[in-house]
N, C-alpha and C positions, 0 to 999 in steps of 0.2 A: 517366802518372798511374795511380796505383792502385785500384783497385775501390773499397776501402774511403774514400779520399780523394774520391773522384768522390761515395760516397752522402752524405758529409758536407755535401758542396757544395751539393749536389739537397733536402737539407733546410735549409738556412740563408736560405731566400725567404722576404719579409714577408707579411702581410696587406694588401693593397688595398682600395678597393673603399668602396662608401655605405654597408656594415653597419659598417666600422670609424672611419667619419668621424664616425656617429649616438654611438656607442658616447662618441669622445675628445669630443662635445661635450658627450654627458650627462656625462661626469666633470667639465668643465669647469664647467657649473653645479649641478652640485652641491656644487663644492669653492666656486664665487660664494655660492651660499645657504648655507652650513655658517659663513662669512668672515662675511657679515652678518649671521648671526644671533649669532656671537661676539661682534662690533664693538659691537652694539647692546644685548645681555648686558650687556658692560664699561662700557657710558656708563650704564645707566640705578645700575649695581650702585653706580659711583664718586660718582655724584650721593646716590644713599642715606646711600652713607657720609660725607659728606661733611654733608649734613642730619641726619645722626645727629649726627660729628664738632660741629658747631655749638651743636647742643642740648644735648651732654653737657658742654662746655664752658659754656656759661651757664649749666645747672645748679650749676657746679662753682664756678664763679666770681664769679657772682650771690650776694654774700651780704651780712646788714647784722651789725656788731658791738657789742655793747653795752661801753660805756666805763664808765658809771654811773647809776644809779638812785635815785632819792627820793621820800621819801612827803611829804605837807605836809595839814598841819591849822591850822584858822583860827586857833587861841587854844590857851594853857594846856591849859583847862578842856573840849577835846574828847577822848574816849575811845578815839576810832581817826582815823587816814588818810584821808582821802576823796579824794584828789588823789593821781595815782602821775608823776612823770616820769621819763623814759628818755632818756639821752643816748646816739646810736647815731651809729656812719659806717660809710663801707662800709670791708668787710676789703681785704688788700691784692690786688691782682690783678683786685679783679671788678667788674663793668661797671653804669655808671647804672641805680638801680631805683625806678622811679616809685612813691612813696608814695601814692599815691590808690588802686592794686590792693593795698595791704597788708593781712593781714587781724590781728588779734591776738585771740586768745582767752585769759582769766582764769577760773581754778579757784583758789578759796579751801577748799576741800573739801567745801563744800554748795552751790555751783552755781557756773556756767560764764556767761561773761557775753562775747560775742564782739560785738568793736569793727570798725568801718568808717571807712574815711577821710571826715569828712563827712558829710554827708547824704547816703551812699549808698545802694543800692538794697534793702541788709537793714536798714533802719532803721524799714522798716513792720513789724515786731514788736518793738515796745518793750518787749516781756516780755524778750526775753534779747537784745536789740541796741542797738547805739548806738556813739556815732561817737569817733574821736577825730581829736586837732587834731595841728600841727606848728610849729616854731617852729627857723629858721634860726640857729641861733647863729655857726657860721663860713661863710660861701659864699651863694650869690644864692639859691637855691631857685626856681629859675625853673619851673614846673610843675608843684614839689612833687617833681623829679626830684631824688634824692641823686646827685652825682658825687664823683667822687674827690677826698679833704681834707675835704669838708662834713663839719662838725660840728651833728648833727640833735635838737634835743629835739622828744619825743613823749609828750604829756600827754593824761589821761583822766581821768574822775571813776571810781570805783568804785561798786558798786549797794548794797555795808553798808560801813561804815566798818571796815576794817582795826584790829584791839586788837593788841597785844603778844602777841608768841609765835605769829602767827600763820603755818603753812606757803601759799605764795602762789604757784602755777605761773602763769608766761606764757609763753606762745608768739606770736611773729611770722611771720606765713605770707608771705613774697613770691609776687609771681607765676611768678616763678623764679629757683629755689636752695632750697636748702635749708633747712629752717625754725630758727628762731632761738629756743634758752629763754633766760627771764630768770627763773628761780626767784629765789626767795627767803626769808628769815622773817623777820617784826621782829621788831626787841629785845625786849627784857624788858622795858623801861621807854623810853617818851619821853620822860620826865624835864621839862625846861620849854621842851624843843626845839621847833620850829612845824615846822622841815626836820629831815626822819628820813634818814639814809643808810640803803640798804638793801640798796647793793650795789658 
């Protein structure tokens, strides 16, 4: 055997020994703590997304559609609207939304008059609040929840009676999705109609 083969030999011995044991455990837990704090990272990160996922989804989906709209006046012989109804269901895809958290706000261009299902709890300021009703035309309405198919009318008094030519912003706020216009203007003339189409 040759010198140089011999010194190769003489270096090729391991580490022994309780400083090398300490050492492979501390690796060992640390690569454990490094695992668990990834694991527990990934579940809380997937849950997020997933509560995100859901939310954005209802938003997205949660919506009500307007079909058609009418104004109605007692007689002839009145000058404007006083009665608005809205015939609404839900669009396609999106999930049961309970009419009781609806909110609808009306701008006739000199004031804002925002509705509550009911006698809800903005109804203590009768200066710009007040309710409106609902009325099942296709489906059970069991809760005042709209489901899929219900065909929904949604009636309200107005606070000035509606004239001709008038520009008329609505908004329906769900509790989630996305809010809902129903603009519109009347006609020029009501003519000796008592129902005004208006939309």
């Amino acid at each position: 055997m040759t010198v140089h083969a011999r010194r190769r030999m003489d270096s090729d011995g391991a580490e022994v020994g309780v400083g090398t044991l300490i050492v492979f455990i501390a690796m060992v837990l640390v690569a454990a703590v490094a695992a668990a704090v990834l694991i527990g990272t990934s579940g809380t990160l997937q849950q997020r997304a997933m509560a995100t996922g859901m939310e954005a989804t209802a938003e997205v989906s949660s919506n009500l559609q307007v079909r058609s709209m009418y104004g109605v006046r007692d007689e002839v012989a009145d000058p404007g609207l006083h009665d608005i109804k809205i015939q609404v269901q839900l669009a396609a895809g999106s999930v049961p939304v309970d009419l009781t958290t609806v909110i609808i706000r009306m701008s006739d261009g000199q004031s804002v008059t925002t509705y509550a299902y009911d006698a809800a709890a903005l109804a203590d300021d009768a200066a710009h609040v007040t309710t409106f009703a609902t009325t099942w035309i296709r489906g059970e309405g069991t809760g005042a929840v709209a489901q899929s198919g219900d065909l929904i009318e949604i009636h309200f008094n107005v606070p000035t009676d509606l004239i001709p030519r008038k520009a008329v912003q609505i908004t329906m706020i769900p509790e989630t999705g996305s809010p809902v216009q129903g603009d519109f203007r009347t006609p020029p003339s009501y003519g000796g109609d008592l129902i005004i189409s208006l939309r």
